[in-house]
C-alpha positions as CSV (number, residue, x, y, z in Angstrom):
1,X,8.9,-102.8,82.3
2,X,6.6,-103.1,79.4
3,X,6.8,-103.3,75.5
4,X,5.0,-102.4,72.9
5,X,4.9,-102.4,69.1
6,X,5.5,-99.8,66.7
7,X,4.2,-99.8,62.9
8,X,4.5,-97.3,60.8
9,X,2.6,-97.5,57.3
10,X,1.8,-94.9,54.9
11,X,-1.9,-95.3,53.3
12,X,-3.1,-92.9,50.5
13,X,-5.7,-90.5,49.9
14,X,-9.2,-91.3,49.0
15,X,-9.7,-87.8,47.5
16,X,-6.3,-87.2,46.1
17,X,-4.2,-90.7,45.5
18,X,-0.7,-90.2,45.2
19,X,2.0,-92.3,45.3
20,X,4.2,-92.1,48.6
21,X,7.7,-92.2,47.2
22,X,6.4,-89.4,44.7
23,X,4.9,-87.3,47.4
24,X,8.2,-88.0,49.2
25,X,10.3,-87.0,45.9
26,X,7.7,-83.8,46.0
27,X,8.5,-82.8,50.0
28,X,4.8,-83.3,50.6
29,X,3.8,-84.8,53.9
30,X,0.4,-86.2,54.2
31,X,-2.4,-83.8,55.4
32,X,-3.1,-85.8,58.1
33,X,-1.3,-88.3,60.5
34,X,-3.7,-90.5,62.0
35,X,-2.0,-91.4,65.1
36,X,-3.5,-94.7,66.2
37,X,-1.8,-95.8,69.8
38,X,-2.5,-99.4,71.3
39,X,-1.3,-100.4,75.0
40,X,-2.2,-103.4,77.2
41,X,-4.9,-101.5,79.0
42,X,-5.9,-98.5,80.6
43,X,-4.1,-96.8,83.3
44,X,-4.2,-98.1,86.6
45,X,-5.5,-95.5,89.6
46,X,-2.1,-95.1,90.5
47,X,-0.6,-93.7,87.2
48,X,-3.5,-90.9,87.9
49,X,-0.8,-87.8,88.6
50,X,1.6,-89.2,86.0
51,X,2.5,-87.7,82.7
52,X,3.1,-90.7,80.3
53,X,5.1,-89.8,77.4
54,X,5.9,-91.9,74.1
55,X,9.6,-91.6,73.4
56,X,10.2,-91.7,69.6
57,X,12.8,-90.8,67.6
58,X,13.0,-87.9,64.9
59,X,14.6,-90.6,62.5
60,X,11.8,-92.5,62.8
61,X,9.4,-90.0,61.9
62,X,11.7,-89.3,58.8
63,X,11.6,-92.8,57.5
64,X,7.7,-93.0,58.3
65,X,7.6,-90.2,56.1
66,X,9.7,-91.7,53.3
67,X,7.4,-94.4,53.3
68,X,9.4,-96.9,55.0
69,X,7.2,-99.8,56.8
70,X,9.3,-101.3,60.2
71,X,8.5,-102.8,63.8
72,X,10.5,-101.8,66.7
73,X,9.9,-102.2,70.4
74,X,11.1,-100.2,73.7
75,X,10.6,-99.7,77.5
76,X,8.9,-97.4,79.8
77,X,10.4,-95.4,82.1
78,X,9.4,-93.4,85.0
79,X,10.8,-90.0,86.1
80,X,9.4,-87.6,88.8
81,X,9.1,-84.0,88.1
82,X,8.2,-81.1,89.9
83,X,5.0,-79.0,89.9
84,X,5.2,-75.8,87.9
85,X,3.9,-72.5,89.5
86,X,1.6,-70.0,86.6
87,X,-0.1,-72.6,84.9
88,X,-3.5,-71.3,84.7
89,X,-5.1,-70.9,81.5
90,X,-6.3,-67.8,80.5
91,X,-9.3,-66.3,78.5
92,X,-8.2,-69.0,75.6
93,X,-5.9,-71.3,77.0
94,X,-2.6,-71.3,78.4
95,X,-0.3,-68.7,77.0
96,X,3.8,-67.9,78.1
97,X,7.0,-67.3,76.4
98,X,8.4,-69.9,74.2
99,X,11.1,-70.0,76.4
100,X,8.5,-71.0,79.3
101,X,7.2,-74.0,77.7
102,X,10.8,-75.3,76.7
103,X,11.5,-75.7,80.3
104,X,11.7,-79.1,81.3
105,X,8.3,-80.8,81.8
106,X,6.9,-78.0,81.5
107,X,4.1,-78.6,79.0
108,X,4.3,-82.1,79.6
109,X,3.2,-81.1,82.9
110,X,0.1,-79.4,81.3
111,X,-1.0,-81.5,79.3
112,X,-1.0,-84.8,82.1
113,X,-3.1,-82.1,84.3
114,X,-5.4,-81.5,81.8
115,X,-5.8,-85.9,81.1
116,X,-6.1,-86.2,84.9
117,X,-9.0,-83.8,84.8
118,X,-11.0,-85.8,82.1
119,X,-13.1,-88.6,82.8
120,X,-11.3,-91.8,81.4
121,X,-14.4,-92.4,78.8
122,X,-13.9,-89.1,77.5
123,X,-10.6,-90.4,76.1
124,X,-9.4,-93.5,76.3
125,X,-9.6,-95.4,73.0
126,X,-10.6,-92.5,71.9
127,X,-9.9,-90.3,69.1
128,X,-8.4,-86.5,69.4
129,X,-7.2,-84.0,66.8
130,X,-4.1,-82.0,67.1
131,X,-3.1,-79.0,65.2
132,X,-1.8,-75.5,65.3
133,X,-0.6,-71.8,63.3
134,X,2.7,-73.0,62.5
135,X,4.2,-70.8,65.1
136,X,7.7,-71.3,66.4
137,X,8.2,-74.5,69.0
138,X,4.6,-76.4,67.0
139,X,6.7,-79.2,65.6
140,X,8.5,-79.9,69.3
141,X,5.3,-79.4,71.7
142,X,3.6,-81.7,68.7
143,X,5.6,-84.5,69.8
144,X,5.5,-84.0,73.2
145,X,1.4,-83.9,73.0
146,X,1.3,-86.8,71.0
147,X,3.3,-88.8,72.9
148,X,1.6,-88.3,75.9
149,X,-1.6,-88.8,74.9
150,X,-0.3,-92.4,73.9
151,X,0.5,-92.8,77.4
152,X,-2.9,-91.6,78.4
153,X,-4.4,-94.3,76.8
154,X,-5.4,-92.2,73.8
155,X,-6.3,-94.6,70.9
156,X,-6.3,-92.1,67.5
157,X,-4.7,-88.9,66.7
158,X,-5.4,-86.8,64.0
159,X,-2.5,-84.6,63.5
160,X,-2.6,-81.6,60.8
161,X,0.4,-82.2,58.0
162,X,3.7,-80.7,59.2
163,X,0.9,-80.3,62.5
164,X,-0.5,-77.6,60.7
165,X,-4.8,-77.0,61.1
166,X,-6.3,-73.3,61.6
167,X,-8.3,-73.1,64.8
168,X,-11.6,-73.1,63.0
169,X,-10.6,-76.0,61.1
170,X,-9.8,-78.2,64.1
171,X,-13.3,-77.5,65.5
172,X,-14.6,-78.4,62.2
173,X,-12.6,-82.0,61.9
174,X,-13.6,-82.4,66.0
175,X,-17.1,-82.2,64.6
176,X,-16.7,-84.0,61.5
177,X,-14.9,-87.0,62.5
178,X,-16.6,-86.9,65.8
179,X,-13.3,-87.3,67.9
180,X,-13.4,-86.9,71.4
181,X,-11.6,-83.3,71.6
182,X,-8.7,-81.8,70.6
183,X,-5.6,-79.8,71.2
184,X,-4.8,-76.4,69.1
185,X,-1.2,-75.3,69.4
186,X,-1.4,-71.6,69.1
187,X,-0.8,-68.0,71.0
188,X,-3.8,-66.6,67.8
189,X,-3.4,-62.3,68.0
190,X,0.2,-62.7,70.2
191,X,3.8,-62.3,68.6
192,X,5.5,-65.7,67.7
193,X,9.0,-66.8,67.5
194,X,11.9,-67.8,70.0
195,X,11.9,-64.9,71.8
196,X,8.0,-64.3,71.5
197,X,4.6,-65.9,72.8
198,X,3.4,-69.8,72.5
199,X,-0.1,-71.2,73.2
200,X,-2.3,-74.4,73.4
201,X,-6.0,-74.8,74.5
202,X,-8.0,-77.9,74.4
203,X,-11.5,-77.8,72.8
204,X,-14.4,-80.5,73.5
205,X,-16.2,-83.0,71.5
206,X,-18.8,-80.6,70.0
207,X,-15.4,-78.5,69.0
208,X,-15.8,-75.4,71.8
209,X,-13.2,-74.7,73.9
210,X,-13.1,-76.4,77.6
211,X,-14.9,-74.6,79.9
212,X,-13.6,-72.7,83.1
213,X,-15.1,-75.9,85.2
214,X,-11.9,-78.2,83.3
215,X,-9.8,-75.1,83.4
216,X,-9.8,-75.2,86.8
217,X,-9.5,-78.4,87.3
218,X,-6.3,-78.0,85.3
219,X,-4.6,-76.0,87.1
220,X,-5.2,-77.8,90.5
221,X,-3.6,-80.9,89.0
222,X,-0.5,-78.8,87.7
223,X,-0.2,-78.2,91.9
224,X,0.9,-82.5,91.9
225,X,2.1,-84.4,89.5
226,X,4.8,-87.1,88.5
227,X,5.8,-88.0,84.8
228,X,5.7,-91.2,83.2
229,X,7.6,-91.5,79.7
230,X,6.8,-94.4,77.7
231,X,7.6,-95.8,74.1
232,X,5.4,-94.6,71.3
233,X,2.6,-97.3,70.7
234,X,1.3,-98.0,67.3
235,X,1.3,-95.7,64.2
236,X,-0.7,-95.6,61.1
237,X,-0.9,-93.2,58.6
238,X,-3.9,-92.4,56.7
239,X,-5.2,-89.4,54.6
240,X,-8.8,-89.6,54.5
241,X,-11.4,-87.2,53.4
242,X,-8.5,-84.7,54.7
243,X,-8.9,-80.8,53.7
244,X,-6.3,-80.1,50.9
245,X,-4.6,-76.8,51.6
246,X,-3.3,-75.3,48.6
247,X,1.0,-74.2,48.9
248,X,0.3,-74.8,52.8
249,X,3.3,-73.7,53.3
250,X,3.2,-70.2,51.7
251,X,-0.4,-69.6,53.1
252,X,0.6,-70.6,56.4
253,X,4.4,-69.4,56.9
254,X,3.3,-66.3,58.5
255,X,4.9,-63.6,56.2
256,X,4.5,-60.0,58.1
257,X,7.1,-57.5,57.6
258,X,9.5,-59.6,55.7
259,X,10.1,-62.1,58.4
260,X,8.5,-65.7,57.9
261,X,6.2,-66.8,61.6
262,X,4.6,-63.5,62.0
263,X,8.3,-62.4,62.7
264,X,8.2,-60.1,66.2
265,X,4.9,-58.7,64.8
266,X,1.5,-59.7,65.9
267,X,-0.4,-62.2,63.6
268,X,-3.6,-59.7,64.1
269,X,-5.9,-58.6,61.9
270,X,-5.9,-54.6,63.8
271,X,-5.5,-51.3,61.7
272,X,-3.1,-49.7,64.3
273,X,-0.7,-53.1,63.7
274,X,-1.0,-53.8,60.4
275,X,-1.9,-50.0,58.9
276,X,-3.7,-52.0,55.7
277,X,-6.4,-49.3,55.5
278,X,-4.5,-47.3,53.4
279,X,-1.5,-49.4,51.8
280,X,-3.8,-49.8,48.2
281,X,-3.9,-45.8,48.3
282,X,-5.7,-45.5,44.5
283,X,-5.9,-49.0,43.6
284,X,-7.6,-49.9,47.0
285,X,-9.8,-52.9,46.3
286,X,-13.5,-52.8,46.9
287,X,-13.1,-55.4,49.5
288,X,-10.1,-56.2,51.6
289,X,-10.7,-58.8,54.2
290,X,-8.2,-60.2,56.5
291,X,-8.0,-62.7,58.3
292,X,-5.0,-62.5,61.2
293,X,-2.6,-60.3,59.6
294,X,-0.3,-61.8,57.3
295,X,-0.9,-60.1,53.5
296,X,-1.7,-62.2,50.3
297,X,-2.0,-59.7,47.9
298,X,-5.3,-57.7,48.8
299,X,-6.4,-60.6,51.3
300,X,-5.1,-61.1,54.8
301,X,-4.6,-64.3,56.3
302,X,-2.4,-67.1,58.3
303,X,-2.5,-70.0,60.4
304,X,-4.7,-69.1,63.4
305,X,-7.4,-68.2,60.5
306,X,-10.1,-67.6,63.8
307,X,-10.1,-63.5,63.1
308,X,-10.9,-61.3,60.3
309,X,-11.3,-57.5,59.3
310,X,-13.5,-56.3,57.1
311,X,-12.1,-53.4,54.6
312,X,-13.9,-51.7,52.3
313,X,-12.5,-49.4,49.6
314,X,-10.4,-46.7,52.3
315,X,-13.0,-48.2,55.2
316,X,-12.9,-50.0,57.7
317,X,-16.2,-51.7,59.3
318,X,-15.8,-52.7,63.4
319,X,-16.0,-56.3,64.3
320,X,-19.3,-55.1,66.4
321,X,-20.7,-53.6,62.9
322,X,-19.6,-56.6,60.9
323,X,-20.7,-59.2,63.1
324,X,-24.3,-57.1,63.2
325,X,-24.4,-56.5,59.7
326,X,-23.7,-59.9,59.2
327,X,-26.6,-61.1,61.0
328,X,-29.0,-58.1,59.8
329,X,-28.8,-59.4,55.9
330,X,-28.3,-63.7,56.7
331,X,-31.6,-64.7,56.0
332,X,-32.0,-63.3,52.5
333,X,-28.0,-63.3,51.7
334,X,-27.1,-66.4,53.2
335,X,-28.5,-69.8,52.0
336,X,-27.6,-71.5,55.4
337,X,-29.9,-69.2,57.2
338,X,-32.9,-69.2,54.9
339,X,-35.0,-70.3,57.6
340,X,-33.7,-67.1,59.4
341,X,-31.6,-67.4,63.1
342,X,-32.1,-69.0,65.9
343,X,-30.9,-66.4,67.9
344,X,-27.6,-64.2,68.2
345,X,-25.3,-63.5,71.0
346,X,-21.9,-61.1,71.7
347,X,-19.5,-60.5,74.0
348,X,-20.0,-58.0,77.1
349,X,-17.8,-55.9,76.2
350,X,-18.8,-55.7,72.4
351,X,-20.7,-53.3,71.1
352,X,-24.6,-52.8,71.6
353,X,-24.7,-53.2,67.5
354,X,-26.2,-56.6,67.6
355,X,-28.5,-56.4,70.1
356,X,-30.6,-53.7,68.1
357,X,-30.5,-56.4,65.1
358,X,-32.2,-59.3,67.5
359,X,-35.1,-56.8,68.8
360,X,-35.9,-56.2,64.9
361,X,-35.8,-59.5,64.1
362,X,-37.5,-60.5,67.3
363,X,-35.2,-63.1,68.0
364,X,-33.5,-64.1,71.2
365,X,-30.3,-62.0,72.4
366,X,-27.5,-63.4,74.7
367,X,-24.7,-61.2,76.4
368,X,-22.1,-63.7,77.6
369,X,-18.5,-63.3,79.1
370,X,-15.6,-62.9,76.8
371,X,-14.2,-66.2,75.1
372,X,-15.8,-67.6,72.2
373,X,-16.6,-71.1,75.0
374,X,-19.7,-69.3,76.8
375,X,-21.1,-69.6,72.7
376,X,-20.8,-73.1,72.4
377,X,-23.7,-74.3,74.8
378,X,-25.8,-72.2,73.6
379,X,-25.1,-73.3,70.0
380,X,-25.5,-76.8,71.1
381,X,-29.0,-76.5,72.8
382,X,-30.1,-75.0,69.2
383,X,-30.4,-71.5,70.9
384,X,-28.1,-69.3,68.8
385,X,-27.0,-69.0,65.3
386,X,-24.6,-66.0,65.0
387,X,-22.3,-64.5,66.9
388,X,-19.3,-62.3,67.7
389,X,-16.3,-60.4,69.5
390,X,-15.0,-57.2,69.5
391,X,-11.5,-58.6,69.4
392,X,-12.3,-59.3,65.3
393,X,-13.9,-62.6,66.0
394,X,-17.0,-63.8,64.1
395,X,-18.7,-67.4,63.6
396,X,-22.0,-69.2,63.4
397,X,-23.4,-72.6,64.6
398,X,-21.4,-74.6,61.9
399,X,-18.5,-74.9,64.3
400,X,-17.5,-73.8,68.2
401,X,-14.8,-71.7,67.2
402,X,-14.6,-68.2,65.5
403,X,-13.8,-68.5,62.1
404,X,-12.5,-65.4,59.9
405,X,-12.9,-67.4,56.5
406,X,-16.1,-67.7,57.3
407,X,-17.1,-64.3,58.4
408,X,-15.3,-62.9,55.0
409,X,-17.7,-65.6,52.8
410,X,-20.7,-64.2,54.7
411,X,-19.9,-60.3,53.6
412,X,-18.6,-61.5,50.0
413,X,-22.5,-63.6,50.1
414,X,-24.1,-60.1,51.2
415,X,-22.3,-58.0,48.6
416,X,-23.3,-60.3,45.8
417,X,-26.8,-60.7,47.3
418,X,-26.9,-56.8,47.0
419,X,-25.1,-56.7,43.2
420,X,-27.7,-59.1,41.9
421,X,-29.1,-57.9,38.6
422,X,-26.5,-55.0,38.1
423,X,-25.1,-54.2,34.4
424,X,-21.6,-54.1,33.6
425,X,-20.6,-50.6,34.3
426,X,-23.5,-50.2,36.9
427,X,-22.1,-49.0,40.3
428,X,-21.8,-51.6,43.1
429,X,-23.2,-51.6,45.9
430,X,-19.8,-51.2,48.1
431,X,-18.8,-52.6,52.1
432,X,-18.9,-48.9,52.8
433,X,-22.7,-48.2,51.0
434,X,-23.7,-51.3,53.0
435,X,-22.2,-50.3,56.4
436,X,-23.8,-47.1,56.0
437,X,-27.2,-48.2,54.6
438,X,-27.1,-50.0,58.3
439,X,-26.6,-47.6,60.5
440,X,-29.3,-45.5,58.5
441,X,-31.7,-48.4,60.2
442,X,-30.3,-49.2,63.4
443,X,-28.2,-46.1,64.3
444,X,-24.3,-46.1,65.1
445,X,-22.2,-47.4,68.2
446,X,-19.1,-45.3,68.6
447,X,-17.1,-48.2,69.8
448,X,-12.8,-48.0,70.2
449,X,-10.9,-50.2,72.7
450,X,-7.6,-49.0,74.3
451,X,-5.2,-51.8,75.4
452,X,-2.1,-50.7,77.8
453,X,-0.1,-54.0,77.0
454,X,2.6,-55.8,79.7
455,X,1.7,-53.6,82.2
456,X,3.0,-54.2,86.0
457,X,0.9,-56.8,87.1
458,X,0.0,-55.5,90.8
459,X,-0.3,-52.0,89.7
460,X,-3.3,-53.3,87.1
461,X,-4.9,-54.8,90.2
462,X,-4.9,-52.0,92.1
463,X,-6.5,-49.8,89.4
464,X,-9.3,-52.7,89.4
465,X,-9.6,-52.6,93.2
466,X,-9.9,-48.9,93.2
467,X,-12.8,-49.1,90.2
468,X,-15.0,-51.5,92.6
469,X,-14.8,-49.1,95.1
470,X,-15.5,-46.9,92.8
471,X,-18.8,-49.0,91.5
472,X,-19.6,-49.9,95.5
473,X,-20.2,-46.2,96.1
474,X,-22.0,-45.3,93.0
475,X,-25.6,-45.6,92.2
476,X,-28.0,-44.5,89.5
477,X,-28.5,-41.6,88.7
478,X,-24.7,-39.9,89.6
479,X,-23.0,-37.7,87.4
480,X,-20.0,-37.7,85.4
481,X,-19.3,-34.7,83.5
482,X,-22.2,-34.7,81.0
483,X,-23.3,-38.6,81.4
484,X,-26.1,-40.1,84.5
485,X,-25.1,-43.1,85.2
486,X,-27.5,-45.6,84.4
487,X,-26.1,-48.8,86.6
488,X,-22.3,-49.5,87.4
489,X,-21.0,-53.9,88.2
490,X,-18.6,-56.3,88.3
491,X,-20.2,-58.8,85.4
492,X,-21.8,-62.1,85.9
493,X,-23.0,-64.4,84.2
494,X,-25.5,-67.3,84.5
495,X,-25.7,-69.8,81.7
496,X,-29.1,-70.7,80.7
497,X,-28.4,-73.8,79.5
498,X,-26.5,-75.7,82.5
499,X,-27.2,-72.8,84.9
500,X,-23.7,-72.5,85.6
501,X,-21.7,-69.6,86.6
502,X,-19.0,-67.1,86.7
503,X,-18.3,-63.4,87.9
504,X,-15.6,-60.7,87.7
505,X,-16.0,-60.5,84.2
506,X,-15.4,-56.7,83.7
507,X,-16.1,-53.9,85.4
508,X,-19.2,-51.8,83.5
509,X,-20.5,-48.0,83.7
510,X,-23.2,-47.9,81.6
511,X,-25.1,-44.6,81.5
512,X,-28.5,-43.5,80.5
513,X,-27.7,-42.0,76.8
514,X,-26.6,-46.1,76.2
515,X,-23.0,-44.9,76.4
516,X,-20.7,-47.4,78.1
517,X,-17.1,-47.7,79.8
518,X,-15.6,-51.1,80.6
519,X,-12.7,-52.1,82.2
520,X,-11.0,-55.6,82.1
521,X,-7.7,-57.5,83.0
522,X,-7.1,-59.3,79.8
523,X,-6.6,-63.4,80.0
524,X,-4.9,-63.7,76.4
525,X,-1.5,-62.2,77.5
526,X,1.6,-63.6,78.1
527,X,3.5,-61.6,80.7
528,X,2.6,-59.1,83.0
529,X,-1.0,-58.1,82.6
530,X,-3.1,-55.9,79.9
531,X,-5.7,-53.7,80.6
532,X,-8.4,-53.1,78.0
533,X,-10.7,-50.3,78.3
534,X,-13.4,-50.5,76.0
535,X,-15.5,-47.0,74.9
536,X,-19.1,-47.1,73.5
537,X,-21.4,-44.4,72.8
538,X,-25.2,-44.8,70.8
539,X,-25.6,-42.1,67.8
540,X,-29.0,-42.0,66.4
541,X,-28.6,-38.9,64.4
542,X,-27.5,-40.1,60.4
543,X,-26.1,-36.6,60.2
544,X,-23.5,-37.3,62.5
545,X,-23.0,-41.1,61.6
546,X,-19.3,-39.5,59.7
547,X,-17.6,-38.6,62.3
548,X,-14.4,-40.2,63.2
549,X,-15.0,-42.7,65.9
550,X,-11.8,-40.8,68.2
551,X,-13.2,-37.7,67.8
552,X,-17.1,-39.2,68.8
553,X,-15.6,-40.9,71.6
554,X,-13.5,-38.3,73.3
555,X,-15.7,-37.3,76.3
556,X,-15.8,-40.7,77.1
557,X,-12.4,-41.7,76.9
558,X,-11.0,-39.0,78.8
559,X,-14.0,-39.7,81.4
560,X,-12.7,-43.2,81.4
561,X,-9.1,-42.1,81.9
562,X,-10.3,-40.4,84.8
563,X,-12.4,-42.2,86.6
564,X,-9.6,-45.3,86.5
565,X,-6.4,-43.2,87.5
566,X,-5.2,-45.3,84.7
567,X,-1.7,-43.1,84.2
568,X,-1.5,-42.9,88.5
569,X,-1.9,-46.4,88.9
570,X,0.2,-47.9,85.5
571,X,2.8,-44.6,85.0
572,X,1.4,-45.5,81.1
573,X,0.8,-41.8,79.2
574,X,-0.4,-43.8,75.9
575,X,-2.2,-47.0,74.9
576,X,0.1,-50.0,73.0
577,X,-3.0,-50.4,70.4
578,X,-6.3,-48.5,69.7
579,X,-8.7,-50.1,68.2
């Protein structure tokens, strides 16, 4: 058995020095914990399918807070558990049930896969940040995180205050304090509570999420393992140069329909969930953005913070318009692109919107797989500056996350880029003049996705299997109804960067008019399985650019509806959300 010491000792703020018995007196916790974890060296090859966990009190914790300096010393001990089956991350991480993760071990069992799949250099001694949306079961998997990455070897944490840090913001301090990686404790878009969904992904030192390569790797290790618990290390407790949220607590408590921690509602920035379109009736501002769907007045956000919505006054842009729009005015709206992009990429299944964007600004254009991770090497080898998902995410090269405070400065930068010089009383220049305006250049994509949430799981698969058959026997130049098809596949990707690869990323029919029908299994679920069906369709004629996207789209939706068997295979008469 061996010992180690524990020291707990409050520093102050360089940016904002306060006192830690008045902060104490005030309920404030410092921004940051910096977690720093000493042990007698690094583990041995044997301890390589062991979970090592830090056992420290709650009481501790509270007198750390209070200020109170102490040693104490304690034990290890070692206690086999038992591999868990369904541990595979999805699209963005691993997401369950709350009441998964509080089984025994269970994320304890996670999170000693994903150290075994590391090389020791990428973490030992090392520093990584930890933080989360303040959903329900943060504060417990916090300590259970924490205290295994103690055991790992792990010399500094950084740790949100009350583990609270917005997914954009833990790429950013990844970045900025150049840690090692770090772990974001979040379930983003998905309901939270006891009886609703919890998540955590790991992200990289450049701040982008792991890629499928670790994933993997993951998972096989959740197959074997054995836990270690061990006594917490060696704490100290800086703030330094730590971001200063304002009333944290209100900003991040998740209010949405009355009921604090997104309640049983979905944290989402979507119109057919939150219905904010129309809430201002008369009084509608000229600008509503929203950031993942908990209302502040006329602004939308919470603790993911990665998604956002643009409104205008009674309109609503896509995230496939925004994200092009976005990147059609940068150079002359946006100071950080004065020098113009590097290049711009979207997901496969988002709209063709951006793409027409690069050819006019002859720059290069990247389709990738969804999840915001297949970004990230591109941004790193200098190769792309903007970005985006249909599922209302949208981010540059600053960081290798999406980031919906960001996307919501970029349209508020364009709107007063196109105010400039106006007189009071002058008409503005509104979100919807602007959207307009672009689809006057570029023409419109119809775009609408249909998910068919918690659906049987085999039955989904089935309706997959059938469309491959379905694509294996097609070929260019078949009909369906009033559409040629142009090409039908499974997607695959090849990164250019690391040549790397990965297929069975949707299932595409793309016909000649540029109109396109996609298909995919969604990884961000918690139970059961989600299919997503995604409708496109290219208008060039302004005349038409009015119409309401449903009513555009309706060949192709009940084409789609069709050609899946969607209600044969899933008994499901109506989509959960329409987007």
């Amino acid at each position: 058995m061996a010992s180690h010491a524990i020291r707990f000792r409050p520093l102050l703020s360089t940016a904002r020095p306060t006192p830690p018995r008045a902060a104490a007196l005030r309920g404030h916790a410092p921004a940051f914990l910096v977690v720093r974890c000493s042990s007698a060296g690094a583990p041995s090859a044997a301890q390589a399918l062991k979970v090592r966990i830090a056992l420290l009190d709650a009481a501790l914790l509270a007198l750390f807070l209070a200020g109170v300096v102490f040693h104490a010393s304690r034990g290890i001990n070692s206690i086999p558990t038992k591999p868990v089956e369904g541990q595979k991350t999805g699209t963005s991480g691993l997401r369950k049930k709350v009441k998964v993760f509080q089984e025994e071990n269970y994320l304890a069992n996670w999170i000693q896969a994903l150290f075994n799949s590391l090389p020791p250099e990428d973490y030992v001694g090392g520093t990584l940040v930890l933080g989360g949306d303040g959903r329900y079961f943060n504060k417990e998997a916090a300590q259970i995180i924490i205290k295994t990455a103690a055991g790992n070897g792990v010399g500094k944490i950084l740790v949100g205050r009350n583990g609270l840090l917005s997914t954009p913001a833990v790429s950013a301090v990844i970045r900025k304090r150049e840690a090692n990686g770090g772990f974001i404790m979040s379930a983003s878009h998905n309901p939270g509570g006891p009886d609703n969904d919890w998540g955590i992904k790991f992200n990289y030192s450049s701040g982008q999420p792991a890629p499928e390569t670790i994933t993997d790797q993951i998972y096989g290790n959740t197959l074997s393992i054995e836990i270690k618990r061990q006594i917490f290390l060696k704490l100290i407790c800086p703030l330094l140069g730590a971001v200063n949220y304002v009333n944290v607590n209100t900003w991040f408590s998740g209010i949405l329909n009355g009921v604090p921690r997104f309640g049983n509602g979905h944290p989402d920035p979507n119109l057919t969930l939150q219905g904010l379109v129309f809430t201002f009736g008369t009084r509608a501002p000229e600008m509503g953005p929203a950031s993942d769907g908990t209302s502040l007045h006329d602004v939308v956000v919470s603790g993911d913070g990665d998604r956002n919505m643009i409104l205008g006054k009674r309109f609503f842009v896509t995230p496939s318009d925004s994200v092009a729009i976005i990147a059609a005015n940068a150079q002359a709206a946006i100071p950080y692109f004065q020098s113009g992009t590097k290049g711009l990429a979207r997901s496969m299944p988002t709209s063709g919107a951006l793409d027409r964007v690069a050819e006019k600004l002859n720059v290069p254009f990247f389709e990738v797989p969804t999840g915001w991770k297949f970004f990230g090497n591109l941004m790193d080898a200098g190769k792309l500056s903007i970005c985006g998902e249909e599922s209302f995410g949208t981010g540059s090269d600053h960081i290798r996350e999406k980031d919906g405070i960001w996307a919501v400065l970029a349209w508020l930068s364009i709107l007063a880029h196109r105010n400039r010089g106006k007189q009071v009383g002058e008409r503005l220049v509104s979100v919807e003049d602007i959207a307009r305006e672009h689809w006057a250049t570029y023409g419109r994509n119809f775009f609408s996705r249909y998910d068919y949430e918690e659906c049987e799981s085999d039955s989904a698969n089935k309706m997959m299997e059938h469309l491959r058959d379905v694509i294996a026997n097609s070929k260019p130049g078949d009909k369906y109804g009033n559409y040629t098809l142009q090409f039908a596949d499974d997607f695959s990707y090849t990164d250019p960067v690391d040549g790397s690869t990965v297929s069975k990323q949707g299932l595409r029919f793309v016909f000649t008019d540029g109109s396109r029908i996609i298909f995919r299994l969604s990884g961000t679920g918690s139970a059961g399985a989600t299919v997503r069906v995604y409708i496109e369709q290219f208008e060039a004629d302004a005349s038409k650019h009015g119409l309401d996207a449903q009513t555009a789209l309706k060949p192709l939706i009940d084409l789609a509806l069709s050609i899946s068997k969607l209600k044969d295979f899933t008994g499901r008469n109506s989509p959960t959300v329409i987007t």
